[in-house]
C-alpha atoms as a printed R data frame, in Angstrom:
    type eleno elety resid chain resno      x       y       z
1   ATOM     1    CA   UNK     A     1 78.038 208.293 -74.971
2   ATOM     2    CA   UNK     A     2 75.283 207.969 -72.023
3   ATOM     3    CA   UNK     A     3 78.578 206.219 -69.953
4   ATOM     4    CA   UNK     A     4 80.836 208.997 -70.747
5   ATOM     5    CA   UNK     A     5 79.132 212.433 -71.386
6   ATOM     6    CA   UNK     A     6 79.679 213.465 -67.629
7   ATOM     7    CA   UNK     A     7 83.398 212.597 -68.135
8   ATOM     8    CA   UNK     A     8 84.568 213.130 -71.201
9   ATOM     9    CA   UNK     A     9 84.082 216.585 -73.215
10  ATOM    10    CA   UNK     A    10 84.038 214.844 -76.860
11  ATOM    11    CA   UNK     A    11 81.560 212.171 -75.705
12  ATOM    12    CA   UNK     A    12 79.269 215.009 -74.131
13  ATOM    13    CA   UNK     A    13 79.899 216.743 -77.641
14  ATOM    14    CA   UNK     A    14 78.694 213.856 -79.171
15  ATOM    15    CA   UNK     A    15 75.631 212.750 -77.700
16  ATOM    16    CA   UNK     A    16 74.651 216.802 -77.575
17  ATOM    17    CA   UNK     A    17 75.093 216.770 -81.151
18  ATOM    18    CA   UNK     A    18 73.198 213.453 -82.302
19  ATOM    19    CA   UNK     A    19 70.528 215.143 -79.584
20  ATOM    20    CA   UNK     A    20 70.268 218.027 -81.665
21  ATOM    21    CA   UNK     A    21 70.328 216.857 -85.241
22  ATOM    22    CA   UNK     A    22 66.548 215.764 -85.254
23  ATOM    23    CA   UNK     A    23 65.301 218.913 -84.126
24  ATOM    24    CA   UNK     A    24 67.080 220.512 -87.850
25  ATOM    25    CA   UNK     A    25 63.608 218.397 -89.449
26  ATOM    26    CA   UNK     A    26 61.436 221.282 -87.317
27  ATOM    27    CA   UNK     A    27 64.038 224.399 -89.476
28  ATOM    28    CA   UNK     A    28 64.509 226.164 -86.535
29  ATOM    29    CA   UNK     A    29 66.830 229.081 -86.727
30  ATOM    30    CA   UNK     A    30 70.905 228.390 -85.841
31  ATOM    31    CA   UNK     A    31 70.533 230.420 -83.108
32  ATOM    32    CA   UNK     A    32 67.706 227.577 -81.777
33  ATOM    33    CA   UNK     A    33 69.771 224.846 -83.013
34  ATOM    34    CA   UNK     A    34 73.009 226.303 -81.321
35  ATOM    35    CA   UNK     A    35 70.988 227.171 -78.444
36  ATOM    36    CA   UNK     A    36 69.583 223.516 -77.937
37  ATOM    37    CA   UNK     A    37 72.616 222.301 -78.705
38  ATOM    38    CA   UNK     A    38 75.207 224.007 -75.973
39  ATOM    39    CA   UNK     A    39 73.485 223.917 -73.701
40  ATOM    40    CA   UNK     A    40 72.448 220.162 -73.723
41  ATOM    41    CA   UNK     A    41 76.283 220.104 -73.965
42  ATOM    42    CA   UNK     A    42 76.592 221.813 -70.767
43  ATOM    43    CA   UNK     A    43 73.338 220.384 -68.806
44  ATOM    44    CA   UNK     A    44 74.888 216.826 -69.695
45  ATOM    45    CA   UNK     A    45 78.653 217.222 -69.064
46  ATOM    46    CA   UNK     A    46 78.680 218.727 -65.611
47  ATOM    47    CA   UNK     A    47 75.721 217.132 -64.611
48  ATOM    48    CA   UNK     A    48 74.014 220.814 -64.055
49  ATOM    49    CA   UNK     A    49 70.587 219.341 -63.572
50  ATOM    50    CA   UNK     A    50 71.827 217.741 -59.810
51  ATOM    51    CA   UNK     A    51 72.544 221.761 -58.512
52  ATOM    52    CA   UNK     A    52 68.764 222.508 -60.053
53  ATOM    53    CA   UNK     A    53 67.324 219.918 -57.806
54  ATOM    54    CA   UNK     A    54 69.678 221.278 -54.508
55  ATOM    55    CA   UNK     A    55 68.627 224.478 -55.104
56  ATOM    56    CA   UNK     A    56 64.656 223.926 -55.428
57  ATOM    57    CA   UNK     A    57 65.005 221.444 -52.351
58  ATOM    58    CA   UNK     A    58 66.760 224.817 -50.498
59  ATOM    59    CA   UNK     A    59 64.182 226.914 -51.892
60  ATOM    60    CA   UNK     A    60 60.850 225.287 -52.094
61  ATOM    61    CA   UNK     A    61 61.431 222.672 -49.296
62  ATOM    62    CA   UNK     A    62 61.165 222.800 -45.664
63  ATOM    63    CA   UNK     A    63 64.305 223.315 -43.346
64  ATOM    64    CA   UNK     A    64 64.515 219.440 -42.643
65  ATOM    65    CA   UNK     A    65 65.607 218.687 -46.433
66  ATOM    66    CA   UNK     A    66 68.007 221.930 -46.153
67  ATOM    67    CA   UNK     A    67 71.572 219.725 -45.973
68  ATOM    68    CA   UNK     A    68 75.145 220.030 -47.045
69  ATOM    69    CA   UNK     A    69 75.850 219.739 -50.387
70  ATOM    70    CA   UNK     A    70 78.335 217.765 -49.788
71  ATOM    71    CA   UNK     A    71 75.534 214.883 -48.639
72  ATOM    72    CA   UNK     A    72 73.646 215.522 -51.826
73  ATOM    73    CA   UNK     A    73 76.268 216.167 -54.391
74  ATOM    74    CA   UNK     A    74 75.697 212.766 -56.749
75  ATOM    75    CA   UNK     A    75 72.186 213.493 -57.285
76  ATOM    76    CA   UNK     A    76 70.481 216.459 -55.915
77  ATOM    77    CA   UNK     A    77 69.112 214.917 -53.317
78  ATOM    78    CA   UNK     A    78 70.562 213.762 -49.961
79  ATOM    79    CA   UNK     A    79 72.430 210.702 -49.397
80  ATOM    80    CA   UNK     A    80 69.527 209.297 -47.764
81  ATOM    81    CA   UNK     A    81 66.920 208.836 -50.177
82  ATOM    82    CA   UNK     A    82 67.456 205.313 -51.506
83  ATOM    83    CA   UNK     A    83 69.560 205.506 -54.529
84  ATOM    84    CA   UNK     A    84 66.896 204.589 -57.071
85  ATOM    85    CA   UNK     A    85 64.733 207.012 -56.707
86  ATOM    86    CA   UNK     A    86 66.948 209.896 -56.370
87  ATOM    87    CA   UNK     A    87 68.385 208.743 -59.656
88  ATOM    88    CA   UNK     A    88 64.874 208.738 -61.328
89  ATOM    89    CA   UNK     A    89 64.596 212.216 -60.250
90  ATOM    90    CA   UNK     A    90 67.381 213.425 -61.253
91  ATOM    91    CA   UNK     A    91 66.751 211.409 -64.776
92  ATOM    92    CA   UNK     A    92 62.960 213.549 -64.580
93  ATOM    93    CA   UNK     A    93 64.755 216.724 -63.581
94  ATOM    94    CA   UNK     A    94 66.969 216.568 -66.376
95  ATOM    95    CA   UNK     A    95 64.613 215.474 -69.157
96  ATOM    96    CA   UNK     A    96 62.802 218.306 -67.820
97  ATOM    97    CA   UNK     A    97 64.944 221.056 -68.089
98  ATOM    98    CA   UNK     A    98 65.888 219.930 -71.426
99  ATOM    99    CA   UNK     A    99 62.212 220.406 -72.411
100 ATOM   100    CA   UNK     A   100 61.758 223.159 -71.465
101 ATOM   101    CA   UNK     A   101 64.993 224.842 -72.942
102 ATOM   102    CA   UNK     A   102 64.264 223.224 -76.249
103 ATOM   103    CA   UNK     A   103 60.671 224.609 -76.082
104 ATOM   104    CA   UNK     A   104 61.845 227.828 -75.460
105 ATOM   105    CA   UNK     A   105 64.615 227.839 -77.909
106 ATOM   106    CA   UNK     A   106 61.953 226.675 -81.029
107 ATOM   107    CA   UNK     A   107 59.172 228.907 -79.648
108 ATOM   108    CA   UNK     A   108 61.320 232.539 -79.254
109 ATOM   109    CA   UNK     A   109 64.152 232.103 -81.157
């Protein structure tokens, strides 16, 4: 699933749904379930949490780390930050947003 959820639909469906199934133990509503669920369906499958990271870098950084997105399209971050790292970010970012949605989603809904 981790291999194919930015590629394939039914593996993102997959791996959003196994995600999602332990939070069910916490009874939220099915509007926090469904909520949790899509969109760690979405966030996975087009790889949303890269255009969270080019958009804080446009917003929050300095003019030197303002680039083309199409230099910082894989991760976020621009083609010259050593691969690793950007990665980990991204991996951070991610996680991150995720947290914060499911957080949301169990604490208003």
């Amino acid at each position: 699933m981790a291999l194919n959820k930015t590629k394939c639909s039914k593996a993102a469906a997959a791996h959003a749904l196994t995600y999602s199934l332990p939070f069910l133990i916490l009874d939220p509503s099915a509007v926090a379930f469904a909520v949790i669920c899509i969109t760690h369906f979405f966030i996975d499958r087009f790889r949303l949490a890269r255009y969270v990271v080019y958009a804080k870098n446009l917003i929050l950084g300095p003019k030197k780390y303002w680039h083309k997105w199409e230099d910082c399209k894989e991760t976020g971050y621009h083609k010259d930050v050593p691969q690793w790292l950007s990665l980990w970010l991204l991996v951070a970012s991610d996680n991150t947003i995720h947290l914060l949605i499911n957080w949301a989603a169990l604490s208003y809904l």
